[in-house]
C-alpha positions in Angstrom: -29.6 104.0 14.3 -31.8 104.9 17.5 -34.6 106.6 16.1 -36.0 106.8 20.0 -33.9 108.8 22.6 -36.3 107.8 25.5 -39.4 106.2 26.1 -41.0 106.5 29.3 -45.3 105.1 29.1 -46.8 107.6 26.8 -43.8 109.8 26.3 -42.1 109.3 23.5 -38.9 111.4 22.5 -37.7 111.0 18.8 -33.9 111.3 18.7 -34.2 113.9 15.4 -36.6 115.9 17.3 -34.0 116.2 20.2 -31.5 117.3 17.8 -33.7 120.0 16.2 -34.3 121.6 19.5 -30.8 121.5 20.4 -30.2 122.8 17.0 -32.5 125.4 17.5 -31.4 126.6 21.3 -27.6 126.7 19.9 -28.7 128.7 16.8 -30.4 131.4 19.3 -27.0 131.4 22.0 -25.0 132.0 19.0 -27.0 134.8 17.1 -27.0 136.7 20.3 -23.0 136.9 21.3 -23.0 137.8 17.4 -25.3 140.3 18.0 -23.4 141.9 21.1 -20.2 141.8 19.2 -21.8 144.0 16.9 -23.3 146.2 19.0 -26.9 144.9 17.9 -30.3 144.4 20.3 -29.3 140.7 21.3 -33.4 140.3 22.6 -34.4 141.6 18.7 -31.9 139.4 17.1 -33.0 136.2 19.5 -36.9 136.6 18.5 -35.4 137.0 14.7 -33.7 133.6 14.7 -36.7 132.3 16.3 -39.1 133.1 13.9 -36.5 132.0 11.3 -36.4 128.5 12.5 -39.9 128.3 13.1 -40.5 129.2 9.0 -37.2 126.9 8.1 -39.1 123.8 10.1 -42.1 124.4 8.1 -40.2 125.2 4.5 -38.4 122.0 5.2 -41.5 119.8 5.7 -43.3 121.2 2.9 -40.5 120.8 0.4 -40.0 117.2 1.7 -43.6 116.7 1.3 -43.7 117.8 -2.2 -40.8 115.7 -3.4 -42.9 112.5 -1.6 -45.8 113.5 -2.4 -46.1 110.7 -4.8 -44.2 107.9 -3.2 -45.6 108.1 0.2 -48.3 110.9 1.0 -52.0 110.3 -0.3 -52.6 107.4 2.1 -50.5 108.7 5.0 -52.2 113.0 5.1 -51.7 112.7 9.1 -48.1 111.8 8.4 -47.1 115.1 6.8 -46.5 116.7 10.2 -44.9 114.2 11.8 -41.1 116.4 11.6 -40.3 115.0 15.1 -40.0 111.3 12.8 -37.1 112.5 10.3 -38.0 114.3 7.0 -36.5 118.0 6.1 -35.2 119.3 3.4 -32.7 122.0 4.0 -33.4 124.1 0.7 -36.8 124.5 1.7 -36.5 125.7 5.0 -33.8 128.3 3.3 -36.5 129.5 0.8 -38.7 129.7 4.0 -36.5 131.6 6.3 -35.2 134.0 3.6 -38.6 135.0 3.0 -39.3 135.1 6.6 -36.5 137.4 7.2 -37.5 139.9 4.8 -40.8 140.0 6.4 -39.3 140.3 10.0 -36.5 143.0 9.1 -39.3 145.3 7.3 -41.1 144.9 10.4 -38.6 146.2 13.0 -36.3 147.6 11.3 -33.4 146.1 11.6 -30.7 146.3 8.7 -31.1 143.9 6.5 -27.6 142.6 5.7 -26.3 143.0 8.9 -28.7 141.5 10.4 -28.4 138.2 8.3 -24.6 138.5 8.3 -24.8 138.0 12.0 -27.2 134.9 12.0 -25.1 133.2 9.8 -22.6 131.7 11.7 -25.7 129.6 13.5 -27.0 128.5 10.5 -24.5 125.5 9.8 -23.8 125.0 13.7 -27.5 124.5 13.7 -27.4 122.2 10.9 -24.5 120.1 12.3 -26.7 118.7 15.0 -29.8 118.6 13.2 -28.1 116.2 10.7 -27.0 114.1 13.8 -30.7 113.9 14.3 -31.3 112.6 10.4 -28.6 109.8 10.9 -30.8 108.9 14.2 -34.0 108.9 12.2 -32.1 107.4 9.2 -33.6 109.9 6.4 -31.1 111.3 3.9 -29.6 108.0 4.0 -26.5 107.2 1.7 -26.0 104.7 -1.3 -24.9 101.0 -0.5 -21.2 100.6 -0.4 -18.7 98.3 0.8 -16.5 100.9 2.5 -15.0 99.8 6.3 -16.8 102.7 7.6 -20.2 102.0 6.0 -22.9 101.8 8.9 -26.0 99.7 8.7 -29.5 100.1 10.1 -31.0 97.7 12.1 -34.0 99.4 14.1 -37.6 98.9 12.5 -38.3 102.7 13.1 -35.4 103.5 10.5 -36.3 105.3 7.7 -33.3 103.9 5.9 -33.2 100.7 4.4 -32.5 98.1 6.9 -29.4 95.4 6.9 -27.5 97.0 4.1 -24.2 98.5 4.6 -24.4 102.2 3.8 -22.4 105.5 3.0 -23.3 107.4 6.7 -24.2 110.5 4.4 -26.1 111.8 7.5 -22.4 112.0 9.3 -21.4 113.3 5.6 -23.2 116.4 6.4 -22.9 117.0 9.4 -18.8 117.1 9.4 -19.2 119.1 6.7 -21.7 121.8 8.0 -19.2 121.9 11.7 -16.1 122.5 9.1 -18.1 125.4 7.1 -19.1 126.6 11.0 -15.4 127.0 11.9 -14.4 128.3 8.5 -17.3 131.5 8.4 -16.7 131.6 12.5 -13.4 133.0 11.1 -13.9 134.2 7.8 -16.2 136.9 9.4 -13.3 138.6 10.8 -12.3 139.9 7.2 -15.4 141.2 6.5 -15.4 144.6 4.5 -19.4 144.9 3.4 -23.1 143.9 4.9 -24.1 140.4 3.0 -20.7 139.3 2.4 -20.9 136.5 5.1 -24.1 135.3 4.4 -23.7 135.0 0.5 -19.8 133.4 1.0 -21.5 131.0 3.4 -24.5 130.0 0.6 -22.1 129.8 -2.3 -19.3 127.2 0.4 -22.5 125.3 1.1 -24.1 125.0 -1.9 -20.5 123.7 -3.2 -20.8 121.2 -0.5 -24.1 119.8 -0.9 -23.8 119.1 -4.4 -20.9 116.7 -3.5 -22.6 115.2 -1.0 -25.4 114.6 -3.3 -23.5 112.3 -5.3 -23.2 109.7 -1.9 -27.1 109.9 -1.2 -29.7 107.0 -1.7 -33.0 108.4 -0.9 -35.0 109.3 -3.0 -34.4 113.0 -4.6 -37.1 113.9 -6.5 -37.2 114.2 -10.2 -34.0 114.9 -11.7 -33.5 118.6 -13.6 -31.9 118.0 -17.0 -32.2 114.3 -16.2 -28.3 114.9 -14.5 -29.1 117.3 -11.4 -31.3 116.3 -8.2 -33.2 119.1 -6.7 -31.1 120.0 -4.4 -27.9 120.6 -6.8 -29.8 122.2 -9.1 -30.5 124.6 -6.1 -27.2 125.0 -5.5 -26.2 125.9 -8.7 -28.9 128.5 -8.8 -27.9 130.1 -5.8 -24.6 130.1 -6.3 -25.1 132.2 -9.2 -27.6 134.4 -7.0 -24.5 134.5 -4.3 -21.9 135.5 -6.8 -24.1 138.6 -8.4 -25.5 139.5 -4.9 -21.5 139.8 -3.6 -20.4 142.0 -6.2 -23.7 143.8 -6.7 -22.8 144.2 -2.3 -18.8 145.3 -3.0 -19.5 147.5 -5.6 -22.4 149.8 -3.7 -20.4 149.4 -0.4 -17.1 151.3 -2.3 
């Protein structure tokens, strides 16, 4: 759509970048009133989500990169960390910032269950605006379809393909990520165990995504069993992961 927000001589700012950092500042404001509620160290829990991000950026790009790698990469190397252009993958950046947080929590610590049940709600309000920024940019774009509200991409700069109508995959996502927001914004209340909003919000996700999937027409890597894309083949497997780590959770909490 408008992969520039503003232009102004040599200042350029990319409309998905603007998005990430306004994902990124809500992400922070939301981790810390979670924190007060809980009677956590809203300063300790701030820095947390900041390093998180900054590993979720990077295990994004890399993960993106790898899947291109082929297509796009060995003639473009300065291009790989161009982020501020469009080009994350979300599974990545989860790998990234999981292992970040294990890091960080060792570190200082914090508990380790708590600490990631109360990041969580950030996690798809943070999403939510960054996939405003892919529609923007155009990556993650949808299949061609002849529905009435199928957008088209006109701008150059797109990363989509240009004067074909669409499914808006981008808006897909980012309804869906504000919905799963409001549902674990309440869901938290009727929590009886450490881990059990982070792992209900991976497995609601992960259910998500792989519908989602099925409306995307970018290129997704090789399939897995020549039937899964990456990314629902991810989803499966931590599904699984979410379902054994939430009773494995119950069953030493009582």
């Amino acid at each position: 759509m408008h992969p520039v927000l503003f232009e102004f001589k040599n200042i350029v700012i990319h409309t998905y970048g603007f998005f990430i950092a306004l994902g990124f500042l809500a992400a922070i404001f939301i981790s810390k009133r979670e924190a007060r509620l809980v009677g956590e160290d809203p300063e300790k829990i701030a820095d947390f989500i900041f390093w998180l991000l900054v590993a979720g950026i990077v295990g994004s790009r890399v993960f993106y990169v790898i899947i291109y790698w082929d297509n796009y990469y060995p003639g473009h190397l300065i291009d790989m960390v161009k982020i501020w252009e469009g080009g994350l993958v979300f599974y990545g950046g989860f790998l990234g910032a999981f292992i970040m947080s294990v890091v960080y929590i060792r570190t200082t610590k914090l508990k380790f269950w708590k600490s990631m049940d109360i990041i969580t709600p950030a996690i798809p309000f943070g999403h939510f605006l960054g996939r405003l920024g892919c529609f923007s940019a155009g990556c993650c774009h949808g299949r061609a379809c002849d529905l009435p509200w199928a957008v088209t991409f006109t701008n150059p700069e797109s990363l989509a393909p240009l004067h074909a109508p669409l499914h808006p995959t981008q808006l897909y996502s980012s309804a869906s990520n504000f919905l799963i927001f409001l549902f674990i914004f309440n869901y938290k209340r009727f929590k009886r165990f450490d881990g059990q909003v982070f792992w209900t919000y991976v497995i609601v996700y992960a259910l998500a995504r792989s519908i989602l999937e099925t409306f995307r027409g970018d290129f997704r890597g090789a399939e897995v069993l020549g039937i899964l894309s990456v990314s629902q083949a991810v989803a499966l497997v931590l599904s699984v992961a979410s379902l054994a780590m939430l009773t494995y959770l119950y069953r030493r909490k009582n």
